[in-house]
C-alpha atoms as a printed R data frame, in Angstrom:
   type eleno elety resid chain resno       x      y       z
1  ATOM     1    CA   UNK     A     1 183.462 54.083 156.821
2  ATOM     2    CA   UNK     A     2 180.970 53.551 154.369
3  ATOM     3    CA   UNK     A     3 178.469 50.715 153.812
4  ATOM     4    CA   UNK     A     4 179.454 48.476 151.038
5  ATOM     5    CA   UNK     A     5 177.423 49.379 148.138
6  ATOM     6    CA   UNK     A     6 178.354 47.452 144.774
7  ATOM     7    CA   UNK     A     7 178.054 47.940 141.012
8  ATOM     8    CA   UNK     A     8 174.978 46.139 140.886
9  ATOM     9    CA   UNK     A     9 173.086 48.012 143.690
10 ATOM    10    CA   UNK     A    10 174.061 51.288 141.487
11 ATOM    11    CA   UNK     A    11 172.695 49.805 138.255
12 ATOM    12    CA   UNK     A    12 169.623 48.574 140.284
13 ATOM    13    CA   UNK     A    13 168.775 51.844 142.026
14 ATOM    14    CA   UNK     A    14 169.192 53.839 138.548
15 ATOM    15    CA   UNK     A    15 167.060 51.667 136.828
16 ATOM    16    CA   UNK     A    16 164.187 52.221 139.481
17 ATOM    17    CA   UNK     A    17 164.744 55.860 139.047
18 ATOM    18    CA   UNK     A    18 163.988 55.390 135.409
19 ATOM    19    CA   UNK     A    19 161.220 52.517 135.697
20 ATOM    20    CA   UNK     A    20 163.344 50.390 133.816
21 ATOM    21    CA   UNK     A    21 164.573 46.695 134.427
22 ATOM    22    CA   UNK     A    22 168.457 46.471 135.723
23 ATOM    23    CA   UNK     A    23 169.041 44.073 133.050
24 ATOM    24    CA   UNK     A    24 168.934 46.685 130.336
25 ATOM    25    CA   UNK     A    25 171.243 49.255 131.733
26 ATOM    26    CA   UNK     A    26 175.141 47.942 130.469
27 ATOM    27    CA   UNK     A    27 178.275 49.700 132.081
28 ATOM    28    CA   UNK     A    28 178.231 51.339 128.714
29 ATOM    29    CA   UNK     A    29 175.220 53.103 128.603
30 ATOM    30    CA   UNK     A    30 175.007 55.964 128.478
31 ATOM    31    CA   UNK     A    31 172.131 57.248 131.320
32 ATOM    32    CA   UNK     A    32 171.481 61.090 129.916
33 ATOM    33    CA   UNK     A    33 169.693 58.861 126.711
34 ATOM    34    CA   UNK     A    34 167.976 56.682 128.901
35 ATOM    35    CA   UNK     A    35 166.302 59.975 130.178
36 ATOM    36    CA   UNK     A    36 168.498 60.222 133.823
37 ATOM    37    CA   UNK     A    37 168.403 63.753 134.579
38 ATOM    38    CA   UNK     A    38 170.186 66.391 137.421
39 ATOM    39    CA   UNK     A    39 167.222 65.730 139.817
40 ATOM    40    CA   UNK     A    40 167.638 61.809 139.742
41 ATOM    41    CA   UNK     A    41 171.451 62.382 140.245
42 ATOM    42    CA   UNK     A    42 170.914 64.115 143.110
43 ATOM    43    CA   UNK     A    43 168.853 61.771 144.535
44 ATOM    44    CA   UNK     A    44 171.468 59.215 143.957
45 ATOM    45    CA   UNK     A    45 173.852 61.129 145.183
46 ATOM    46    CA   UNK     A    46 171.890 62.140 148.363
47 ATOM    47    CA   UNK     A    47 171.344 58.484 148.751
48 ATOM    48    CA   UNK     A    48 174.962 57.371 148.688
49 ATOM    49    CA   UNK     A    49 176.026 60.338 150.986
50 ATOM    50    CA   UNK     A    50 173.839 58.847 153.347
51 ATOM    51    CA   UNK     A    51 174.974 55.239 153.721
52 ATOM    52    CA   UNK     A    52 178.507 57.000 153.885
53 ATOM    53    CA   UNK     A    53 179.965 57.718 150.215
54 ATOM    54    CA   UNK     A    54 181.635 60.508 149.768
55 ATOM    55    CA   UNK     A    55 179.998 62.166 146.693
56 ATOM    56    CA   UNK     A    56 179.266 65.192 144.666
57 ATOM    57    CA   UNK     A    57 176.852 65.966 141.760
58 ATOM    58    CA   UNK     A    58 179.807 66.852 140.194
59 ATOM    59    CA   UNK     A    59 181.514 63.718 140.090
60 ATOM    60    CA   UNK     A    60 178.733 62.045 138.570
61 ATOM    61    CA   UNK     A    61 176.960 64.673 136.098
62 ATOM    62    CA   UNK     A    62 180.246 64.484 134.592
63 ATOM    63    CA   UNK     A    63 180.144 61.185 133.467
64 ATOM    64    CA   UNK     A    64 177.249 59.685 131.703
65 ATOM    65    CA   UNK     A    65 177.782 55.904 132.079
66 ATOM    66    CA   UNK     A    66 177.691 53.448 135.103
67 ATOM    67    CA   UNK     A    67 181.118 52.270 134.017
68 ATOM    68    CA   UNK     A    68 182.696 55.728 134.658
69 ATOM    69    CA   UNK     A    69 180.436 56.326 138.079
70 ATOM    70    CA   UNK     A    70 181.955 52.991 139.306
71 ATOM    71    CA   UNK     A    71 185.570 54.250 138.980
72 ATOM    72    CA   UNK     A    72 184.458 56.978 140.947
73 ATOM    73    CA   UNK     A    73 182.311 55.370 143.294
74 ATOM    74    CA   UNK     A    74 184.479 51.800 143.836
75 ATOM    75    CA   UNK     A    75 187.572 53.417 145.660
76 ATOM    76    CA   UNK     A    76 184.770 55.472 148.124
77 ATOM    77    CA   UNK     A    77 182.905 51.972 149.248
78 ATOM    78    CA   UNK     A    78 185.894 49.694 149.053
């Protein structure tokens, strides 16, 4: 069983990983432009996997905006 992580502790911990403010990250963005790169994923990823998500790089490399990670991520954490 995983710890309950939401939408809005995914947006937060991206934008710390790219020094921004949550508030400026929509579902919609996309995170490659906002400079998000295969390193930070990882670290997200390692992160998740940790409180209990079941994860890959893959699943999240492949889509660029927190909209699509949440589809992913919601059924893992729910």
């Amino acid at each position: 069983m995983s710890q309950k992580l939401t939408l809005e502790d995914v947006r937060e911990q991206v934008a710390e990983l790219l020094y921004e403010d949550p508030a400026e990250l929509t579902d919609e963005e996309n995170l490659m432009d906002w400079g998000l790169d295969s390193v930070r994923i990882m670290t997200l990823v390692e992160k998740w996997r940790r409180l209990g998500v079941e994860i890959t790089f893959a699943d999240l490399a492949e889509r660029p905006t927190l909209a699509e990670w949440w589809e992913v991520l919601e059924p893992k954490v729910s």
